[in-house]
C-alpha positions as MATLAB code, in Angstrom:
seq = 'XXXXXXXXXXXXXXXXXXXXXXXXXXXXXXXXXXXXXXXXXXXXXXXXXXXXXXXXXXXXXXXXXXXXXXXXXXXXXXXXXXXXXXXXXXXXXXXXXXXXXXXXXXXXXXXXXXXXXXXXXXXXXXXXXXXXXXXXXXXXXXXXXXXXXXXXXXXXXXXXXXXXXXXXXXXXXXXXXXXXXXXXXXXXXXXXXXXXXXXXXXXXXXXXXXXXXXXXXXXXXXXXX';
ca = [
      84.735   84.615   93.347;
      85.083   87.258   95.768;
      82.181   86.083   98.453;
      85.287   86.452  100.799;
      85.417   89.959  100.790;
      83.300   91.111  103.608;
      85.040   89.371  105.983;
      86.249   91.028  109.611;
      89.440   93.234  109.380;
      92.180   91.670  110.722;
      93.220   93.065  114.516;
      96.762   94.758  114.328;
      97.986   92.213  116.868;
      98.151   90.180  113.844;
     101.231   91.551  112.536;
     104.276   90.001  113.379;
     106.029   93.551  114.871;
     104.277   95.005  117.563;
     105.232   98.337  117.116;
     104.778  100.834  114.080;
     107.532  101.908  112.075;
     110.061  104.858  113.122;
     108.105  107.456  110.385;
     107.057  111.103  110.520;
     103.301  111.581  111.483;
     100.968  112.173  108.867;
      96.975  112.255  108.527;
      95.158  109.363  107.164;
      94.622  109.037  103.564;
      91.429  108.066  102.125;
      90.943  106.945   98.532;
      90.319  110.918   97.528;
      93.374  111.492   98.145;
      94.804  109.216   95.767;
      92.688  110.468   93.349;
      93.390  114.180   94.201;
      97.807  113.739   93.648;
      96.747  111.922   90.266;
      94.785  114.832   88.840;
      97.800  117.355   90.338;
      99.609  117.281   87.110;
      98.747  116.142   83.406;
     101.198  112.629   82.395;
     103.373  113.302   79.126;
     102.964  110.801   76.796;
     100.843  107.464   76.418;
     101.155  104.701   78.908;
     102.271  101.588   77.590;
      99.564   98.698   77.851;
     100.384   95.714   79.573;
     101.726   92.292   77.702;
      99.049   90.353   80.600;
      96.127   90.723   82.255;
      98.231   91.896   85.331;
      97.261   95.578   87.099;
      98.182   97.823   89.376;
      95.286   97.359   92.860;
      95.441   99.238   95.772;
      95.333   97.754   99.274;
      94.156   98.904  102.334;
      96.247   98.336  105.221;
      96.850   99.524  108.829;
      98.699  103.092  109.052;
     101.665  102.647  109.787;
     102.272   99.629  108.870;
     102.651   99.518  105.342;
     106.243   98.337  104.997;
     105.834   95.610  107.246;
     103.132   94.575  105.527;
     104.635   94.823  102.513;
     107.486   92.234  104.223;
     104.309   90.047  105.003;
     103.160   89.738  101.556;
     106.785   88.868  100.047;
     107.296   86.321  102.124;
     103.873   85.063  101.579;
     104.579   85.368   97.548;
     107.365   83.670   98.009;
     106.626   80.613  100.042;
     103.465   79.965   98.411;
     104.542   79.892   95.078;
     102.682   83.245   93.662;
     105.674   85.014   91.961;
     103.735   84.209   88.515;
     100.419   85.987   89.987;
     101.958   88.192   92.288;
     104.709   90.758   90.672;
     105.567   93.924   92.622;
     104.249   95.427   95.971;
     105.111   99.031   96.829;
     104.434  101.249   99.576;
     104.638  104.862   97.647;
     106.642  107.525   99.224;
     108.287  110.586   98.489;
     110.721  113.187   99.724;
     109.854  116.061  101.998;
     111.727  119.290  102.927;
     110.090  120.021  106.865;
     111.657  122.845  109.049;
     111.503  122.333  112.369;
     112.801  124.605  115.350;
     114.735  126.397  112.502;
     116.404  123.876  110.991;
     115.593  121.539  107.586;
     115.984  118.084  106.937;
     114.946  115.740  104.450;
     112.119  112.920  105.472;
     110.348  110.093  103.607;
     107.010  110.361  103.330;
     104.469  107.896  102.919;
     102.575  109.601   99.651;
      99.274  107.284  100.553;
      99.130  106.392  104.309;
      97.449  103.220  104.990;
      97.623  101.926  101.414;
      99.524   99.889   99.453;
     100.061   99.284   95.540;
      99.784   95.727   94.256;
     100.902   94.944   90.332;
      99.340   91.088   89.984;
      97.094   89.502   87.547;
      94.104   88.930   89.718;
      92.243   85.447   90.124;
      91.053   83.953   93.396;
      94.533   82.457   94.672;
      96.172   86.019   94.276;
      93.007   87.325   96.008;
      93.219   85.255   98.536;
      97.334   85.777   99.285;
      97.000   89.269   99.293;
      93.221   89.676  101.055;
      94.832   87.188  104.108;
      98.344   89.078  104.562;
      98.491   89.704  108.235;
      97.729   93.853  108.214;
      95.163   93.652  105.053;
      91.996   95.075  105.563;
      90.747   94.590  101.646;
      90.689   95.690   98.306;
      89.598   99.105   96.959;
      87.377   99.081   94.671;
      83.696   99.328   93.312;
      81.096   97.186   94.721;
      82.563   93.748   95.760;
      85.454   93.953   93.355;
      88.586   95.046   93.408;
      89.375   97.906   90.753;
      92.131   98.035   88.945;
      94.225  101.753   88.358;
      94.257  103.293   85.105;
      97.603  103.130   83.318;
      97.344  107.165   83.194;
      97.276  106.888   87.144;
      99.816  104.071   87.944;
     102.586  106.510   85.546;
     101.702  109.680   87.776;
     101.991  107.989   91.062;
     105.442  106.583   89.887;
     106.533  110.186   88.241;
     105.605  111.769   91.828;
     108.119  108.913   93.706;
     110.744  109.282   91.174;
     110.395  113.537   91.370;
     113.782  114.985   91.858;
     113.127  118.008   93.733;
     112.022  117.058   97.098;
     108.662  118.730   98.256;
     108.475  121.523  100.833;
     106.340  120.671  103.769;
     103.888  123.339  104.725;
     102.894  123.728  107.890;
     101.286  127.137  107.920;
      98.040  128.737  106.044;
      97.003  132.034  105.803;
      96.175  134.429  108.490;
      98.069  132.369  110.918;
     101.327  133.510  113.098;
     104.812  132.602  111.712;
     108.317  133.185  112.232;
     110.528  134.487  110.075;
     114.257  131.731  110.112;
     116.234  132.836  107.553;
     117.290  135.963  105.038;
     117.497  139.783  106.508;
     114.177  139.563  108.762;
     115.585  136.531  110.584;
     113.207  136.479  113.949;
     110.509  138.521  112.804;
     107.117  137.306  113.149;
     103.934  138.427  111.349;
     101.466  136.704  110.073;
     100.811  134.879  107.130;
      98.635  136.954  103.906;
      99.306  134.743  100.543;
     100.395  130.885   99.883;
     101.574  130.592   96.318;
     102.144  126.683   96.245;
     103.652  126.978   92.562;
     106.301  129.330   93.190;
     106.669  128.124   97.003;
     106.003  131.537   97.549;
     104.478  132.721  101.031;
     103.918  136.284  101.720;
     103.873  137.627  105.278;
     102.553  141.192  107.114;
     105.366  141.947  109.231;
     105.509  145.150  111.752;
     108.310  146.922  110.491;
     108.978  150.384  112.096;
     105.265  150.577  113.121;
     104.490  150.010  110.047;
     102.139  146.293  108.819;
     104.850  145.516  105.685;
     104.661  142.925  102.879;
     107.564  140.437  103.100;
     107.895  137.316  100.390;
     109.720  134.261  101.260;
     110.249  131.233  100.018;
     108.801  128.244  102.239;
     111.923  127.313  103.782;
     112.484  130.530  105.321;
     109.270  130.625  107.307;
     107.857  128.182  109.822;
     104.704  128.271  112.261;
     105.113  130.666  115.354;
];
């Protein structure tokens, strides 16, 4: 049923906007990353099964694009008739804390760039809807065939997107140069000794009256020199 899925990526020119969304840089994703954020934290409680045979897929698209094509697929469920195969498309994302040039601000971030989330029962007309939406490059999954995500995996993508606390973008590692932007050594610089990602904790080596001193800050109050 899937014979179709070998076929040539489609060129980006395909997509009805020529130009990539307004959205803060970030690396490529590759399918180890998805698995990575899912094995973060452990999911309280059981999933609840499905009534169908629909699933949650994930869909590789073009970076970048994932909310237009995301638009592309709607439109496509919609005018072909698919709303009883086709249920949900989402493009997860999250909130970000970044500090830039001193000063925070809140961003969206793509949690999976350059994939998609598809919730459909899967049969060769779906296949085909989603597989030929302008921006699709194909289906993850084993072999030929697209694999569905575990109910376990689908409820800790979802818990990350509906986290209250933003996330603190880190932009620094250890042994590199930062500067000090907020609290009694505003301006300093030293370098960077200890990341504590639970407590978003860093601890820096700053000269301090000729002296190499320990200073902890929280992430927010540090950003690369």
């Amino acid at each position: 049923m899937m014979e179709k899925l070998d076929q040539e990526d489609q060129a980006p020119e395909a997509l009805e906007a020529g130009e990539q969304e307004d959205q803060p840089a970030v690396e490529d994703a590759s399918l180890v990353d998805i698995d990575s954020a899912i094995e973060e934290q452990e999911v309280e409680g059981e999933p609840t099964e499905p009534e169908d045979d629909r699933a949650w897929y994930v869909v590789h698209c073009y970076s970048g694009y994932e909310n237009k094509v995301r638009h592309n697929l709607e439109q496509r469920i919609e005018s072909m008739g698919m709303k009883d195969k086709i249920f949900d498309v989402v493009v997860p994302t999250e909130e970000e804390i970044e500090v830039k040039e001193g000063k925070r601000r809140t961003v969206e971030r793509r949690v999976f760039p350059g994939y998609i989330l598809v919730n459909m029962i899967l049969s060769e007309e779906s296949w085909y809807v989603v597989r030929n939406t302008p921006g699709v490059t194909g289906f993850v999954g084993m072999g030929n065939n697209p694999t569905p995500l575990r109910p376990e995996e689908v409820a800790q993508i979802i818990k990350r997107m509906e986290a209250e606390a933003p996330r603190i973008k880190v932009t620094f590692k250890s042994g590199e140069r930062v500067r000090i932007v907020d609290g009694p050594f505003n301006d300093f610089r030293g370098t960077v000794s200890e990341i504590d990602m639970e407590r978003a904790k860093v601890r820096v080596m700053v000269n301090f009256f000729g002296r190499e001193t320990p200073v902890e800050l929280d992430f927010l109050q540090v950003e690369k020199a």
